[in-house]
C-alpha positions as a printed NumPy array, in Angstrom:
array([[  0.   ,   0.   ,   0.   ],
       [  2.949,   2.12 ,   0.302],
       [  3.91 ,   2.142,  -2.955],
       [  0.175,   3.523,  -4.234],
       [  0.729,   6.587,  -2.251],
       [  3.27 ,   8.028,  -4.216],
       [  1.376,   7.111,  -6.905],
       [ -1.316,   9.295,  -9.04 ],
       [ -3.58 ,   6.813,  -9.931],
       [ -7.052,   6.924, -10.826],
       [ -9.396,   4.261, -10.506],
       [-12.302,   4.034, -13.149],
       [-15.957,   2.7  , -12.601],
       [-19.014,   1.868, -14.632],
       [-22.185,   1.965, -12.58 ],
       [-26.168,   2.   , -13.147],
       [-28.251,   4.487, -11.792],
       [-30.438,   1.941,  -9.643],
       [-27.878,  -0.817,  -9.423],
       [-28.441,  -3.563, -11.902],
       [-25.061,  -4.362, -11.871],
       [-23.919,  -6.223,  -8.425],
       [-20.767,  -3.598,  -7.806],
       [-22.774,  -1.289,  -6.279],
       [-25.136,   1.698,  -8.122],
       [-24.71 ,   5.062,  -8.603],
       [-25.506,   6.52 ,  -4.849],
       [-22.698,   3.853,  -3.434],
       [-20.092,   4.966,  -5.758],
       [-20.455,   8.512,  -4.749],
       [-20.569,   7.768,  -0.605],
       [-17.033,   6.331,  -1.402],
       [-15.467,   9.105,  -2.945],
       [-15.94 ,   8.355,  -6.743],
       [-17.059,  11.554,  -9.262],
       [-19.657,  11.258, -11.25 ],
       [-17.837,  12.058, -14.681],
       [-21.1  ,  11.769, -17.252],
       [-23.795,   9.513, -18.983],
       [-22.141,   7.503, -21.124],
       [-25.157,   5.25 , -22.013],
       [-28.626,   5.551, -21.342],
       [-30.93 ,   2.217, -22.495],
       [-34.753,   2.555, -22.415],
       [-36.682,   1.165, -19.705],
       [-32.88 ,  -0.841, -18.626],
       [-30.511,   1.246, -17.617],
       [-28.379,   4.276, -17.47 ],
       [-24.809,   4.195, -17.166],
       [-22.301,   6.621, -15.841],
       [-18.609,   6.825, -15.981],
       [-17.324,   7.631, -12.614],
       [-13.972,   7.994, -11.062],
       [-11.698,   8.272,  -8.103],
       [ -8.405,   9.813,  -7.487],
       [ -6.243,   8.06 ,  -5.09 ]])
């Protein structure tokens, strides 16, 4: 763990809205520090996708 300290590193996330997917949705991303960088996909009556991201 060390080493990623002195490291810039970001760590990149795809996430639902409502949490279709079983890493967590939208709202869980964001409590852990994540930013909500945009819609990248939105499917009718599915899902919408965000990218999100956090620097560590």
């Amino acid at each position: 763990m060390k080493f990623l300290e002195k490291q810039n590193i970001n760590i990149f996330v795809i996430s639902d809205e409502m949490g279709i997917f079983p890493n967590g949705d939208l709202d869980f991303f964001i409590k852990n520090g994540y930013e909500d960088m945009d819609v990248i996909s939105k499917e009718n009556n599915y899902c919408t996708l965000h990218l999100l991201c956090k620097y560590i």
